[in-house]
C-alpha positions in Angstrom: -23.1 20.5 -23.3 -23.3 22.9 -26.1 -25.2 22.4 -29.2 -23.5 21.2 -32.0 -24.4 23.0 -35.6 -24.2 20.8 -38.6 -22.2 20.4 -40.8 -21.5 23.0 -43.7 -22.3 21.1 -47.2 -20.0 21.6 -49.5 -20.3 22.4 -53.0 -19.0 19.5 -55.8 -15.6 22.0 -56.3 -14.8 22.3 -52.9 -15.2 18.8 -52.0 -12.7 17.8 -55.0 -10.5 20.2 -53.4 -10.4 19.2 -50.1 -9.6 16.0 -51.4 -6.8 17.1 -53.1 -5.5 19.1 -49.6 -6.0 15.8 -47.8 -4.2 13.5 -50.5 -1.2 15.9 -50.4 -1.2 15.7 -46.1 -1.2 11.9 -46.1 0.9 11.9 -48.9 3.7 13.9 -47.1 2.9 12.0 -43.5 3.9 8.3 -45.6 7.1 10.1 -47.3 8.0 11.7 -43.7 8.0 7.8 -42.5 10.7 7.5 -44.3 13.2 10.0 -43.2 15.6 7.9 -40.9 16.8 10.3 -38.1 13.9 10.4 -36.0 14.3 13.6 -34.2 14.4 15.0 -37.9 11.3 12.8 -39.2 9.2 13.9 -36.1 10.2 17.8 -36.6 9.4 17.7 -40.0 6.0 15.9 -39.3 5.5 18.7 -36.7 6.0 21.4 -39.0 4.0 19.6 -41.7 0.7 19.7 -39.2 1.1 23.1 -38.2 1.9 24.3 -42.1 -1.8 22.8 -42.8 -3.1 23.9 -39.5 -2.4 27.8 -40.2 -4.0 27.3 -43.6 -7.1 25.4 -42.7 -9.8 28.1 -42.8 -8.5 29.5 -46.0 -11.1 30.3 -48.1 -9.9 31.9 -51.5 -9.6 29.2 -54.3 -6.4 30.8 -55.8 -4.5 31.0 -52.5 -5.6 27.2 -51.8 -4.5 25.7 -55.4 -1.6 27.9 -55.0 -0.4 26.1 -51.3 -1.1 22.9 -53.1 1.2 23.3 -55.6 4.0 24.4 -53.1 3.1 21.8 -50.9 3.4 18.9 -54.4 6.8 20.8 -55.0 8.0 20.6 -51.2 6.8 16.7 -51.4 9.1 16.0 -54.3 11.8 17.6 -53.2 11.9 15.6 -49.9 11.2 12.5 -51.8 14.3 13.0 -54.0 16.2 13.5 -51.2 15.1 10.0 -49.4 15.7 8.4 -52.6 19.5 10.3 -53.3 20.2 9.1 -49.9 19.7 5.7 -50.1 
């Protein structure tokens, strides 16, 4: 069994930011719920997780803000979409 190393700390900044990357996931995951085709919710949930996936060891604080924001904008644009279809 190999060793594990622990855990890198994080500074106060990156923690707050990290939280804000993992609001914004579960955030999209409880709006994706929503979506009432399934083969449509679970494509969009699979594309969601590999979105965050190919961004997860991104270290510059620019690019990370930056993804945040498009992800909030992609999140509100779904969500007005559930709600005009109801």
């Amino acid at each position: 069994m190999a060793a594990r190393l622990p855990p890198k700390t994080l500074n106060f900044k990156q923690f707050l930011v990290r939280r804000q990357v993992l609001t914004l996931y579960r955030e999209i995951m409880k709006t994706l719920k929503e979506v009432p085709n399934a083969q449509h919710r679970e494509d969009l949930k699979v594309w969601a997780r590999d979105e965050f996936k190919q961004n997860k060891n991104e270290k510059d604080e620019a690019s990370i803000q930056h993804m945040i924001y498009h992800g909030q904008q992609i999140l509100k644009e779904i969500a007005s979409s559930l709600a005009m279809a109801k």
